[in-house]
PDB file with one MODEL, atoms N, CA, C and O in Angstrom:
MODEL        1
ATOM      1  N   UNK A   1       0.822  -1.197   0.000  1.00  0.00           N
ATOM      2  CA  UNK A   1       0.000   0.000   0.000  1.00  0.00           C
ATOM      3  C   UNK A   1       0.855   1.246   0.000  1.00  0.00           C
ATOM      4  O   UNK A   1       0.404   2.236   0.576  1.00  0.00           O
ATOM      5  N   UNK A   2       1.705   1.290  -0.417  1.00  0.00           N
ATOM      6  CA  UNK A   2       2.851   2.364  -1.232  1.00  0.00           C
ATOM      7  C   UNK A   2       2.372   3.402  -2.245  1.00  0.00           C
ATOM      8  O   UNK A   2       3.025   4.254  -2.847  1.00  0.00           O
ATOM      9  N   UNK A   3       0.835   3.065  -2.288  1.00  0.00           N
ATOM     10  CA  UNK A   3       0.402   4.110  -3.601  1.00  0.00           C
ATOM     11  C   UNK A   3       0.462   5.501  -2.882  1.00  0.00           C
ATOM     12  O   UNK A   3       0.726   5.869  -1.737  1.00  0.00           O
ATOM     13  N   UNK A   4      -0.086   6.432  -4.666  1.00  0.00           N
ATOM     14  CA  UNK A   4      -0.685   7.751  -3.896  1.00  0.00           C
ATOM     15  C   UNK A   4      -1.961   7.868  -3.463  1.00  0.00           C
ATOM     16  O   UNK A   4      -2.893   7.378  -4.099  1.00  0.00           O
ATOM     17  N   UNK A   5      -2.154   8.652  -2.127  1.00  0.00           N
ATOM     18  CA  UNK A   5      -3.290   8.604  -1.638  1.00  0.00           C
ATOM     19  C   UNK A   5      -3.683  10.239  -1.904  1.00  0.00           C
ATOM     20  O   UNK A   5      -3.411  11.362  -1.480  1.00  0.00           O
ATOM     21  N   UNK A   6      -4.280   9.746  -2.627  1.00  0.00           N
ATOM     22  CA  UNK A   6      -5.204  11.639  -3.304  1.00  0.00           C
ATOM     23  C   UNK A   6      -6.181  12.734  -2.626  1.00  0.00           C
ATOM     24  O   UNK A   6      -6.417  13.928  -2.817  1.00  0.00           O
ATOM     25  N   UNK A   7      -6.795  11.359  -1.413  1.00  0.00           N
ATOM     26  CA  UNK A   7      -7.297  12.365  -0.382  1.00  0.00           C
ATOM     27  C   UNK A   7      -6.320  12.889   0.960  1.00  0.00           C
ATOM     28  O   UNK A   7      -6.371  13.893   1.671  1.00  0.00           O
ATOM     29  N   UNK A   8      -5.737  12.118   0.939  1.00  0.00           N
ATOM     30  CA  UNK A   8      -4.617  12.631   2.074  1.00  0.00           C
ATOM     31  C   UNK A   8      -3.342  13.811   1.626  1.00  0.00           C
ATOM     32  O   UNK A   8      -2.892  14.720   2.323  1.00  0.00           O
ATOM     33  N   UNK A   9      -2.984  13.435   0.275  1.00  0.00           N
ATOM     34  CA  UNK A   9      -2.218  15.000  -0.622  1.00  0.00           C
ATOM     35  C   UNK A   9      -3.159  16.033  -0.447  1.00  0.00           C
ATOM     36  O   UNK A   9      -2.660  16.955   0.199  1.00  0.00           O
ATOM     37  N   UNK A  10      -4.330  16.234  -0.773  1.00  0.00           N
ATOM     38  CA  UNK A  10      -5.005  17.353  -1.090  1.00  0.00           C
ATOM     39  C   UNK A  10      -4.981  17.989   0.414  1.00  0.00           C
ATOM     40  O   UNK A  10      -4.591  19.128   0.673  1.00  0.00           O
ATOM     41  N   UNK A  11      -5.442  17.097   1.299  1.00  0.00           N
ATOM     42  CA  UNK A  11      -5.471  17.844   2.627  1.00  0.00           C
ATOM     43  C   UNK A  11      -4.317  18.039   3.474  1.00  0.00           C
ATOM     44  O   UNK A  11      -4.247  18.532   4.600  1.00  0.00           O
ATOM     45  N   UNK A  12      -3.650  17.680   2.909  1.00  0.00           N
ATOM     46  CA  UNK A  12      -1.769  18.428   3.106  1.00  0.00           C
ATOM     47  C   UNK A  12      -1.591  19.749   2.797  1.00  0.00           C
ATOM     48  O   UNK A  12      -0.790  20.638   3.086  1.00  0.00           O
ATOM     49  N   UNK A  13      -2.947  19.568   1.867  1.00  0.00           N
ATOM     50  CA  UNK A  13      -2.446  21.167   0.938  1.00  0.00           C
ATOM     51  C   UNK A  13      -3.236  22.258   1.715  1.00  0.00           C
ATOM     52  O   UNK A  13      -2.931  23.451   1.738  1.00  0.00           O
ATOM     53  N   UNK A  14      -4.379  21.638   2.400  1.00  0.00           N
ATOM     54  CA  UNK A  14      -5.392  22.330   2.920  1.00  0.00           C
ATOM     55  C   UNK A  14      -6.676  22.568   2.462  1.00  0.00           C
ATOM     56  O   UNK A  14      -7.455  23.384   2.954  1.00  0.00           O
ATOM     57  N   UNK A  15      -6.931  21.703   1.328  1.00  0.00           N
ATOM     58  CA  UNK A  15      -7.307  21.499   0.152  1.00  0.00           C
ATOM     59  C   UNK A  15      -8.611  20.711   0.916  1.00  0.00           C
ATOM     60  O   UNK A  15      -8.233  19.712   1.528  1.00  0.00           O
ATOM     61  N   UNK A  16     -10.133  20.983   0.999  1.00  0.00           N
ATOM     62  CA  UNK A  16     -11.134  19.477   1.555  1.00  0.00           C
ATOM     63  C   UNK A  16     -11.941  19.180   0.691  1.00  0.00           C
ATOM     64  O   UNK A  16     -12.655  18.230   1.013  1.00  0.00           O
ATOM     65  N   UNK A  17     -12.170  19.701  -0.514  1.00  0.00           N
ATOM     66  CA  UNK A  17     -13.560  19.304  -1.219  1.00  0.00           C
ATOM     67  C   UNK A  17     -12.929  19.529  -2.802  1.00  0.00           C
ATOM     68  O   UNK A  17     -11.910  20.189  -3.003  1.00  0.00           O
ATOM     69  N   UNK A  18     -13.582  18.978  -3.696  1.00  0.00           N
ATOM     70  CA  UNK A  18     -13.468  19.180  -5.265  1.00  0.00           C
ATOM     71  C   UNK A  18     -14.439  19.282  -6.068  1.00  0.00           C
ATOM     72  O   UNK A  18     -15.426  18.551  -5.983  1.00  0.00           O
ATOM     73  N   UNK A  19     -14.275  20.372  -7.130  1.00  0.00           N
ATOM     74  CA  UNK A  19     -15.694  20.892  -8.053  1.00  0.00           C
ATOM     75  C   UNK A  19     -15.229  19.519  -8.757  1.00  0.00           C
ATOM     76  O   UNK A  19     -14.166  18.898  -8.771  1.00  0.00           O
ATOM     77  N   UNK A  20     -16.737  19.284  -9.442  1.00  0.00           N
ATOM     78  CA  UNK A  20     -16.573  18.427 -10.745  1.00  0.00           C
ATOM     79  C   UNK A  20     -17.386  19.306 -11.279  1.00  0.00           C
ATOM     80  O   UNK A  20     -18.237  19.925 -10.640  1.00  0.00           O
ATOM     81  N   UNK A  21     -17.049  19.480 -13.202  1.00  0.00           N
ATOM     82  CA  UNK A  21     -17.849  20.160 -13.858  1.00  0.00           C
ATOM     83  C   UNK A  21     -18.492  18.927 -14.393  1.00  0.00           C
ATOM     84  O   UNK A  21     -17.790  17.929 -14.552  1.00  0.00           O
ATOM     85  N   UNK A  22     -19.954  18.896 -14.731  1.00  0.00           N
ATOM     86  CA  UNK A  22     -21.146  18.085 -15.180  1.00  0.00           C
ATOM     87  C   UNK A  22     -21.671  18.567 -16.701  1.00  0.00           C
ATOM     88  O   UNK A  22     -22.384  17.956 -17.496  1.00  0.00           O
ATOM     89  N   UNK A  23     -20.995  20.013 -16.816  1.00  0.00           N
ATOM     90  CA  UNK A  23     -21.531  20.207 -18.784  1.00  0.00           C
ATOM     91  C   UNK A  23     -20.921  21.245 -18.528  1.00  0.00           C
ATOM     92  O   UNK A  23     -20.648  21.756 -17.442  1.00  0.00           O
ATOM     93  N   UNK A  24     -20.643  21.653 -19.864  1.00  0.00           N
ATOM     94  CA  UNK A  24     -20.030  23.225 -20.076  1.00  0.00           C
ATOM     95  C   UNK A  24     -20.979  23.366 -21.618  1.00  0.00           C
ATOM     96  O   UNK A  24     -21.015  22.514 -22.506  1.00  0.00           O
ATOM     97  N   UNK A  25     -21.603  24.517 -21.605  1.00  0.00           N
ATOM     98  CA  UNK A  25     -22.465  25.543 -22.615  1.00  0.00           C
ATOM     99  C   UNK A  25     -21.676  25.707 -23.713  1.00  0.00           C
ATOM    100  O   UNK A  25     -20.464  25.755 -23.502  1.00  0.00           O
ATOM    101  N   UNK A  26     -21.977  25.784 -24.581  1.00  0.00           N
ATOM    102  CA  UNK A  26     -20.624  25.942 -25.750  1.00  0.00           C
ATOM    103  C   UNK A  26     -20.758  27.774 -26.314  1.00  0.00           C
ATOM    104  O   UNK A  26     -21.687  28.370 -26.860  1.00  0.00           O
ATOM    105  N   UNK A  27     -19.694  28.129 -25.979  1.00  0.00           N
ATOM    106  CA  UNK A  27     -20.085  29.612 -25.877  1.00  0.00           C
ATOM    107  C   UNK A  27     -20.085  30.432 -27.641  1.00  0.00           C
ATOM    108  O   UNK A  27     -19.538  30.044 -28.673  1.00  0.00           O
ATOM    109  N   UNK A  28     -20.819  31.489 -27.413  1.00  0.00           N
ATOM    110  CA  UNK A  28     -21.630  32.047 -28.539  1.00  0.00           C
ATOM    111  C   UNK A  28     -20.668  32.743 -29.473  1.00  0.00           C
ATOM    112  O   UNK A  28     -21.093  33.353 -30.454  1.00  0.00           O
ATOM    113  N   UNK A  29     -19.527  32.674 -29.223  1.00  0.00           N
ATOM    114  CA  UNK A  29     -18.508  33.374 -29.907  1.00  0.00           C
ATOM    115  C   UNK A  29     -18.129  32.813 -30.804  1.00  0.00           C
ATOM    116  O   UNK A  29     -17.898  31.655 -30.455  1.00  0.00           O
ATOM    117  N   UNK A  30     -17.840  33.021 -32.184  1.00  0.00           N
ATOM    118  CA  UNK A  30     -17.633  32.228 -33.856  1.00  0.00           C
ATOM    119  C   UNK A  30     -16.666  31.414 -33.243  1.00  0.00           C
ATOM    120  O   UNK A  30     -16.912  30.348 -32.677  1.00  0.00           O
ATOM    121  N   UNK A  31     -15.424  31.999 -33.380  1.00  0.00           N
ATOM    122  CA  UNK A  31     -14.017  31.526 -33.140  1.00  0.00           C
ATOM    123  C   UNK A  31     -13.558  31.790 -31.419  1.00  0.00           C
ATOM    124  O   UNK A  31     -13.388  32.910 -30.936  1.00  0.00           O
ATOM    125  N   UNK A  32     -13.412  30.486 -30.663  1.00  0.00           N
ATOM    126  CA  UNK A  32     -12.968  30.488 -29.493  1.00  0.00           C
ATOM    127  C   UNK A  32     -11.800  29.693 -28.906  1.00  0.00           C
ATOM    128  O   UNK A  32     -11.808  28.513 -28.557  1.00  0.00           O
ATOM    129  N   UNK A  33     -10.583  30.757 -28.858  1.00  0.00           N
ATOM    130  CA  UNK A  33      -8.692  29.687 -28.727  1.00  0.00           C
ATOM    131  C   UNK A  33      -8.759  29.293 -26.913  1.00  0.00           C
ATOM    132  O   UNK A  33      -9.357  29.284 -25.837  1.00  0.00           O
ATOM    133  N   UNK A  34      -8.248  29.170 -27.268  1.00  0.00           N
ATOM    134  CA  UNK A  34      -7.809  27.795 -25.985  1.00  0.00           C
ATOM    135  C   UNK A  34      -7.613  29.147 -24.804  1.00  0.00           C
ATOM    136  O   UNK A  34      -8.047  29.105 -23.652  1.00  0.00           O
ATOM    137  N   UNK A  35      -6.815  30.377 -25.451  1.00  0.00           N
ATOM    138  CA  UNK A  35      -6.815  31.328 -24.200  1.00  0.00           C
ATOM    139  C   UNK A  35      -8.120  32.050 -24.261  1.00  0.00           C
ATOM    140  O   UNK A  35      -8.846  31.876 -23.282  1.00  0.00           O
ATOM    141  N   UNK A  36      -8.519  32.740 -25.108  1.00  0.00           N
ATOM    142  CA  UNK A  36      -9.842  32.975 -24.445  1.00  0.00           C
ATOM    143  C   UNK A  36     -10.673  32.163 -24.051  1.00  0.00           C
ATOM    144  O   UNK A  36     -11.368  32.884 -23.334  1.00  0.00           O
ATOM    145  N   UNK A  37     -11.274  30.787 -23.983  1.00  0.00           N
ATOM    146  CA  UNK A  37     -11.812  30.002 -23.116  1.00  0.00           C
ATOM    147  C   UNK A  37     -11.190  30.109 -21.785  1.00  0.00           C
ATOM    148  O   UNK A  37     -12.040  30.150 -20.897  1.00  0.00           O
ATOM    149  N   UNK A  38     -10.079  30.163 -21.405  1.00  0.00           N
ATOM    150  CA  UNK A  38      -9.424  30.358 -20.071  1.00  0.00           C
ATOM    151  C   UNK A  38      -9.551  31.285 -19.410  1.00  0.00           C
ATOM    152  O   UNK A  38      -9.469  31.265 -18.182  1.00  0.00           O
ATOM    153  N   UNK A  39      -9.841  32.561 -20.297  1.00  0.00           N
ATOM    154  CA  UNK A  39     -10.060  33.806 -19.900  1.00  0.00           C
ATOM    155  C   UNK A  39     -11.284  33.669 -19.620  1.00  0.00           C
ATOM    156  O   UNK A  39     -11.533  33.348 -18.459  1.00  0.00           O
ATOM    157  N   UNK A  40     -11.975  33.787 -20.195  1.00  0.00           N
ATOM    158  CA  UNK A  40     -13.768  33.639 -19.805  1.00  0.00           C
ATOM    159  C   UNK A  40     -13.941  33.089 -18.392  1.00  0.00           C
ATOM    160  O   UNK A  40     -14.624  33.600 -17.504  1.00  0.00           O
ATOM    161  N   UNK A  41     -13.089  31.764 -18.305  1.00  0.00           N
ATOM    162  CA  UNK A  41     -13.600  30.941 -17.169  1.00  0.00           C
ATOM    163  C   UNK A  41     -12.964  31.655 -15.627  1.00  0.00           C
ATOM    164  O   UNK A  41     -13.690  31.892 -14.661  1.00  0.00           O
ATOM    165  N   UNK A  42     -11.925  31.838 -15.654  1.00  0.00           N
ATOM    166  CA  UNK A  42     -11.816  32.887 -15.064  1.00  0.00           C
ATOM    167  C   UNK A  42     -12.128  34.097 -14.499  1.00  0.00           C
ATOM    168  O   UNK A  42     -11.989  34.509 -13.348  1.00  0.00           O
ATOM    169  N   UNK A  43     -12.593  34.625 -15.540  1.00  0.00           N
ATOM    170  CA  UNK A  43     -13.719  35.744 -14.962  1.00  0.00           C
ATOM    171  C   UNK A  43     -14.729  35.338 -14.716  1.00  0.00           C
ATOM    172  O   UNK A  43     -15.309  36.071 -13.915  1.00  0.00           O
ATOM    173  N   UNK A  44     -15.462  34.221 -15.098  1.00  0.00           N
ATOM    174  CA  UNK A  44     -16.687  33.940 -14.577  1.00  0.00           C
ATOM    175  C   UNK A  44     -16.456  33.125 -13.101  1.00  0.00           C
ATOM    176  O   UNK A  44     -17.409  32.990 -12.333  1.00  0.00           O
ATOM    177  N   UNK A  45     -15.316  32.678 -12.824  1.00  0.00           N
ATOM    178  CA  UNK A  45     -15.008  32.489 -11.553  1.00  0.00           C
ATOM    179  C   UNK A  45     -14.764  33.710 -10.533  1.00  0.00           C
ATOM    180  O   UNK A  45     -15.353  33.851  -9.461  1.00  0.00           O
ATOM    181  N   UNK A  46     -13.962  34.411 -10.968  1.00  0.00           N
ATOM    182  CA  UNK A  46     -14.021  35.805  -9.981  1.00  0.00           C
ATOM    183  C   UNK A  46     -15.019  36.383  -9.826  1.00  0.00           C
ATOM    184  O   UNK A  46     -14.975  37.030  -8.780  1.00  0.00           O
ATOM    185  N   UNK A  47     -16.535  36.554 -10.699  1.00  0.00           N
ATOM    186  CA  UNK A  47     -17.487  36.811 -10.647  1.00  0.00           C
ATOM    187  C   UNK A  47     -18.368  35.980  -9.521  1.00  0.00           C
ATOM    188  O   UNK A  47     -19.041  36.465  -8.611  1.00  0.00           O
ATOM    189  N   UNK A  48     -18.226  34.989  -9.754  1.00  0.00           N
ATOM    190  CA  UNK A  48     -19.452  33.575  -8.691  1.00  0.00           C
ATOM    191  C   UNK A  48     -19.152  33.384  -7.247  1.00  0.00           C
ATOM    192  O   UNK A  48     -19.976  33.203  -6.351  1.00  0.00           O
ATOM    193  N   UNK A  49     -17.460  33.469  -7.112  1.00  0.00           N
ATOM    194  CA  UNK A  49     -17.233  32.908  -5.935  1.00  0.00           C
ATOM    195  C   UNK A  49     -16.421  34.030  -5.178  1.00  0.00           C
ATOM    196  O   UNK A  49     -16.223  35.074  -5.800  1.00  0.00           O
ATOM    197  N   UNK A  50     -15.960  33.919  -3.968  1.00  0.00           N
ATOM    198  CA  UNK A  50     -15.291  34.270  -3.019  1.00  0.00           C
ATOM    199  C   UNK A  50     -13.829  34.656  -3.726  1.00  0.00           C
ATOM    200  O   UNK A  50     -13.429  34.045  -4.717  1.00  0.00           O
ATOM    201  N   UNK A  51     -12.993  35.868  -3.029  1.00  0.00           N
ATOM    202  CA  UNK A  51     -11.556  35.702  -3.733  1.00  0.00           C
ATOM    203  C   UNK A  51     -11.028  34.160  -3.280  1.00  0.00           C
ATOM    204  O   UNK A  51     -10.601  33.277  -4.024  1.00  0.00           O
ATOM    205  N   UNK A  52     -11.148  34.138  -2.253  1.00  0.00           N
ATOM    206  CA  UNK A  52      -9.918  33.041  -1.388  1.00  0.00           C
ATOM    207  C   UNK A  52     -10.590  31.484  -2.053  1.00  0.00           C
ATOM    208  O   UNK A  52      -9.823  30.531  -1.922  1.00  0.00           O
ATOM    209  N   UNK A  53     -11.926  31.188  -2.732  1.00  0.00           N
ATOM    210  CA  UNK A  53     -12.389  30.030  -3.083  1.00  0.00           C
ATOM    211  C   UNK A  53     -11.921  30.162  -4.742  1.00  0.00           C
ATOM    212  O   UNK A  53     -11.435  29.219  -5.367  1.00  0.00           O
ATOM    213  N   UNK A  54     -12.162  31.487  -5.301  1.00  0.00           N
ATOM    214  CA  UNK A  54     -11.684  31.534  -6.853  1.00  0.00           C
ATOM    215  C   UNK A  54     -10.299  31.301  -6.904  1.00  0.00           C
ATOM    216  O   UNK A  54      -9.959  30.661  -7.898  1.00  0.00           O
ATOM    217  N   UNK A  55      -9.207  31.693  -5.977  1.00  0.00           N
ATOM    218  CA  UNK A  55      -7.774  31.293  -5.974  1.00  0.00           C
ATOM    219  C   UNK A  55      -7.223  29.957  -6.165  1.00  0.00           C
ATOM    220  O   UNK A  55      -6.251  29.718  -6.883  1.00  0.00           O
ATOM    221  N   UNK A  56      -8.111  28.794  -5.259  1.00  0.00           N
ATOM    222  CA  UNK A  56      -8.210  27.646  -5.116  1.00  0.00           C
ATOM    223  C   UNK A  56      -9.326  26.855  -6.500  1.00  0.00           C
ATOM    224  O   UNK A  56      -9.129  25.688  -6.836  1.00  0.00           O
ATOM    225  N   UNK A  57     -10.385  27.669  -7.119  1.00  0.00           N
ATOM    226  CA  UNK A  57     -10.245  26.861  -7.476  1.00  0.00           C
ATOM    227  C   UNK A  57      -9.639  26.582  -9.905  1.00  0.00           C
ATOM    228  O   UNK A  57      -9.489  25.761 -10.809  1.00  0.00           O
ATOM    229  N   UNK A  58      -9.574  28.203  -9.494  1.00  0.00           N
ATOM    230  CA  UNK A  58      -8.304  28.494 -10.820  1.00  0.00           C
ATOM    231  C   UNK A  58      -6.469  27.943 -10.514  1.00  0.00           C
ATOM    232  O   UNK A  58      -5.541  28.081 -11.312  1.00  0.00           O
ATOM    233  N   UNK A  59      -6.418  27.418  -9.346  1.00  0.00           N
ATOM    234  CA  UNK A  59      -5.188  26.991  -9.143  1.00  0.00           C
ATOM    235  C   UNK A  59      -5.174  24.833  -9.405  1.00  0.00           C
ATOM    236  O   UNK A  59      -4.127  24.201  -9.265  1.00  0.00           O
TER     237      UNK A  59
ENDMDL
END
C-alpha cells in the first residue's frame, strides 16, 4: 500500500472538497482559442465565488 493517496495530498495542501464540472455551454462566440476560453472561465469564476475560493479553485 505504497500508492498515492489523493485524499490525504489534497489535505496536506489544505485542500477538503473538489468541483466536478457536469456540462459546459458551448459559448456564442464564432471563433474560441484555448486562451480565451481560459479567460472567460476565469472571470466567470471571480465573478461567482469568493476571492480566497476563486484562488483555489483556478489553481
Amino acid at each position: 500500500m505504497n500508492g498515492f493517496d489523493e485524499k490525504k495530498y489534497y489535505q496536506s495542501l489544505g485542500i477538503s472538497q473538489i468541483i466536478q464540472v457536469e456540462s459546459l455551454k458551448p459559448s456564442k462566440q464564432k471563433q474560441l482559442t484555448l486562451s480565451g476560453l481560459r479567460q472567460q472561465l476565469i472571470w466567470r469564476i471571480d465573478q461567482q465565488y469568493s476571492k480566497r475560493l476563486a484562488s483555489y479553485i483556478k489553481g
